[in-house]
N, C-alpha and C positions, 0 to 999 in steps of 0.2 A: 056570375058569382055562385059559389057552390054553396046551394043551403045545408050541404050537411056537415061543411065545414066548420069545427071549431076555434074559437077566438084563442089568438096566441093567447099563452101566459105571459104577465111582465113579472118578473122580479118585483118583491115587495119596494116600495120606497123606502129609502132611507131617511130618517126624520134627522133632523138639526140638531146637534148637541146641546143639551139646556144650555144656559148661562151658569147654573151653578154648577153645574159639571165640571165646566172648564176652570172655573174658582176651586173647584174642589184640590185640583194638584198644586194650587199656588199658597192653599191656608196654612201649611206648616209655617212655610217663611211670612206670611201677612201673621200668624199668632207670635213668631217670635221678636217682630219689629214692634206688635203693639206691647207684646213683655218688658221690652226695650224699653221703649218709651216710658212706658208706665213708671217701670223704676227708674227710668234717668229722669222725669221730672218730680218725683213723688217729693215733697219737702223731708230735705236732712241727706237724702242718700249721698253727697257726696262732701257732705260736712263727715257723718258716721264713717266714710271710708278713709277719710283724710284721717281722721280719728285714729283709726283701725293702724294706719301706717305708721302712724307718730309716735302711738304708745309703744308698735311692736320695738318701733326704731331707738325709741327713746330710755325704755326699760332694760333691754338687753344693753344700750349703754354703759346706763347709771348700775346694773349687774355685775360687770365687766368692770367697772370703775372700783365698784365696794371691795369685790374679792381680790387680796391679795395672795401670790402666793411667793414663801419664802425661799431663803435658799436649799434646805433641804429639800424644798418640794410641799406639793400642796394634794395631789392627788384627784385634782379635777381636770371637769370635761370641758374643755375650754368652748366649743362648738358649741355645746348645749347652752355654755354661760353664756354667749355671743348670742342665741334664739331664747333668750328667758322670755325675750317681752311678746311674745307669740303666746303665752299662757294669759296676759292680761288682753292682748288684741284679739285674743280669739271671742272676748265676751262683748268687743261691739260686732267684730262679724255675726254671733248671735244673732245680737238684736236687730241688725240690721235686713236678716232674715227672718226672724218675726213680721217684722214690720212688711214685707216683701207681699205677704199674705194678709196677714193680721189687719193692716192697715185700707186692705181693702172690704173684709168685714165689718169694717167700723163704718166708715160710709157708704156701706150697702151697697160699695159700686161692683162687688163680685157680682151680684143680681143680672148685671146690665153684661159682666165678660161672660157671665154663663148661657144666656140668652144669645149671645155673637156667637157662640162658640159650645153649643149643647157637649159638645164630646168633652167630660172635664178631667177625663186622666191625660187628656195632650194636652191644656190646658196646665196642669200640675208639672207636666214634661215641660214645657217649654218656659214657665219659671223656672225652674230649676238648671237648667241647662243658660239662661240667663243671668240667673245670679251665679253658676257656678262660674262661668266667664269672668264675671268682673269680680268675685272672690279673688281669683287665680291671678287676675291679672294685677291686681292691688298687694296681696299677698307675697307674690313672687318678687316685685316689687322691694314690698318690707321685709324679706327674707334679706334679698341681694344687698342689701342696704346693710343689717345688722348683721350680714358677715363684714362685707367693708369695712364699718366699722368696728369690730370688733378685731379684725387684723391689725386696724390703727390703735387699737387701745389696750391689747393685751399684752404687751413685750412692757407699756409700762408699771402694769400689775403683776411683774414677774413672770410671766407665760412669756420664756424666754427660749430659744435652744440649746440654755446652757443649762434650763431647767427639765430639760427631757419636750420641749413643745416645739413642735415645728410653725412657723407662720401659717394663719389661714389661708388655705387656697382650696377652688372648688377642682382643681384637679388631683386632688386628693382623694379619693374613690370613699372614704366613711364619711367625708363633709358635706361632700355632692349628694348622699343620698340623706343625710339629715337637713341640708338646705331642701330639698324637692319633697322627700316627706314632711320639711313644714310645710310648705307652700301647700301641699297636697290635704293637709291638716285641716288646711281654715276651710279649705273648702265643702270638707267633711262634715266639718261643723256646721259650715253655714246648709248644707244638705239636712242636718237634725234639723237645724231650727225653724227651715220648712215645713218638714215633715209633722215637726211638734204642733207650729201653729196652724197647719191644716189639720189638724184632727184637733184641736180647742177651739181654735176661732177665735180666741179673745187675746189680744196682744197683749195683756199685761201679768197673765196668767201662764200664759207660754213662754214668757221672757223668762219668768219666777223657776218653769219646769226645766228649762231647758241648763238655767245658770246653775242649776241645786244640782242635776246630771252632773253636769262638769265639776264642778267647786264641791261639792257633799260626798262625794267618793271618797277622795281623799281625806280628808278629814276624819272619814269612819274607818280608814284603813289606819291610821296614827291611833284612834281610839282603843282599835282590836288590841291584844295581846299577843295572843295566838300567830305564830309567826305563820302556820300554815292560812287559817284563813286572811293573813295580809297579804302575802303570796296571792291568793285566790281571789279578794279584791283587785288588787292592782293589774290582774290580770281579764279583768271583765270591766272594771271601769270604764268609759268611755276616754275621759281623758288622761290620765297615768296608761295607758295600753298605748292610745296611739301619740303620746310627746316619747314612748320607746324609740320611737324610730330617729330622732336626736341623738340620742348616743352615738359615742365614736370610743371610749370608753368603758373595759369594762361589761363588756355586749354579753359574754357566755352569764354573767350572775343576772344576769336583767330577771326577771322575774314571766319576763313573754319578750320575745325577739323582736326585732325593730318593727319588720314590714309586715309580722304576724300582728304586734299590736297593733298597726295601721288597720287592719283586715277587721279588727276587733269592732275600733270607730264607725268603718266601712258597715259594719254587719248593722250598729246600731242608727245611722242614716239610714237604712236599707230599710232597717223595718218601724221606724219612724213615719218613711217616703210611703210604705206599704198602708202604713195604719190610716196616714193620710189621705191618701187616696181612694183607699175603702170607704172611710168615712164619708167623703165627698161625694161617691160615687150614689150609697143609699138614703143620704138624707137631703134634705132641705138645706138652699142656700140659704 
């Protein structure tokens, strides 16, 4: 053997991949299964949605039943009158988005998901993306429903073709997108209501903020005089901006165009979700 021979080099070893490493690529879907969970067994969530359906379904009924329109004509939006009850369903999807959050602050069990789960803006993502699922899927639901009926029930309130109405149907291109921008609606909503109750933390407070948004706009906008700052309300409200997108009627006077005031809602989720999130990110659970 040659002593002046130097010893091969080996390649360093390669060391075993942690355990949480390999957990690390599976956490997205393990956070959105315990989101899941969380809200499908949390008490009320599927009474609040059953809720959410019945009134949509039920209101745009009794809507549809009240207005009649005569033989010279009535001058309404039969569509819209058919999704009225989306104005009162929208304020359990609210609360049931409060609650989504809020309800884990109360029992101090956010402590225990932040601890699972340190990263709290995926966290935030992945409620959200969970309750926007079953927003949508309930919503679309109570959409599809109170067009139905409202095809069944408006030929006898006069919404007739003799009256200038054609029967509902979603392949009609302005019904189709006031059906989808409702549906798209609640979901928007139920996005504020996250948003709102991650940045207060207290369910009963957030419920208060987030119904006064909705329902307080208008009402200030009847108040005003000033035809231009009513214009300029109904145009930044949350809810008068995005039920624009209902209209099938009438669309050039709107005060903000259908999928623009959709955009409206959108922007106020957006920074709702933002505020949320910020908040979470620099304080104390």
């Amino acid at each position: 053997m040659n002593p002046t021979r130097k010893p091969t080099a080996h390649p360093p070893r390669k060391l075993p991949t942690p355990l949480s490493s390999k957990l690390a690529a599976h956490l997205p879907s393990r956070l959105l299964r315990a989101e899941w969970t969380k809200l499908r067994t949390a008490g009320g969530t599927g009474r609040l949605l059953l809720l959410a359906f019945v009134l949509t379904v039920a209101v745009g009924c009794g809507t549809v039943r009240a207005v009649k329109c005569p033989d010279t004509g009535c001058g309404q939006d039969a569509v819209r009158l058919a999704l009225t009850g989306v104005t009162v369903g929208q304020a359990v999807v609210a609360v049931l988005a409060v609650l989504a959050v809020g309800g884990e602050y109360g029992s101090r069990m956010i402590t225990t998901t932040l601890m699972a789960m340190p990263n709290r803006i995926a966290v935030l993502a992945a409620k959200a993306i969970v309750l926007t699922a079953v927003v949508l899927v309930t919503g679309t639901a109570a959409v599809l429903a109170s067009v139905l009926a409202g095809g069944l029930l408006l030929p006898g309130s006069g919404f007739t073709e003799a009256h200038g109405y054609a029967p509902l149907s979603l392949a009609d291109g302005p019904t189709l997108r006031a059906a989808v921008g409702s549906a798209l609606y609640l979901c928007l909503i139920a996005l504020l209501g996250l948003g709102v109750a991650t940045a207060v933390r207290e369910a009963t407070s957030a419920i208060g903020l987030v119904l006064g948004l909705l329902y307080l706009f208008p009402v200030v906008a009847q108040v005003v005089h000033d035809p231009d700052w009513q214009r300029h309300l109904q145009q930044l409200a949350p809810m008068p901006a995005g039920l624009a997108v209902q209209a099938t009627v009438g669309v050039d006077n709107l005060p903000i165009g259908p999928w623009a005031g959709l955009g409206v809602l959108a922007a106020w989720a957006g920074a709702a979700l933002l505020l949320g999130g910020t908040l979470l990110r620099i304080r104390d659970a």
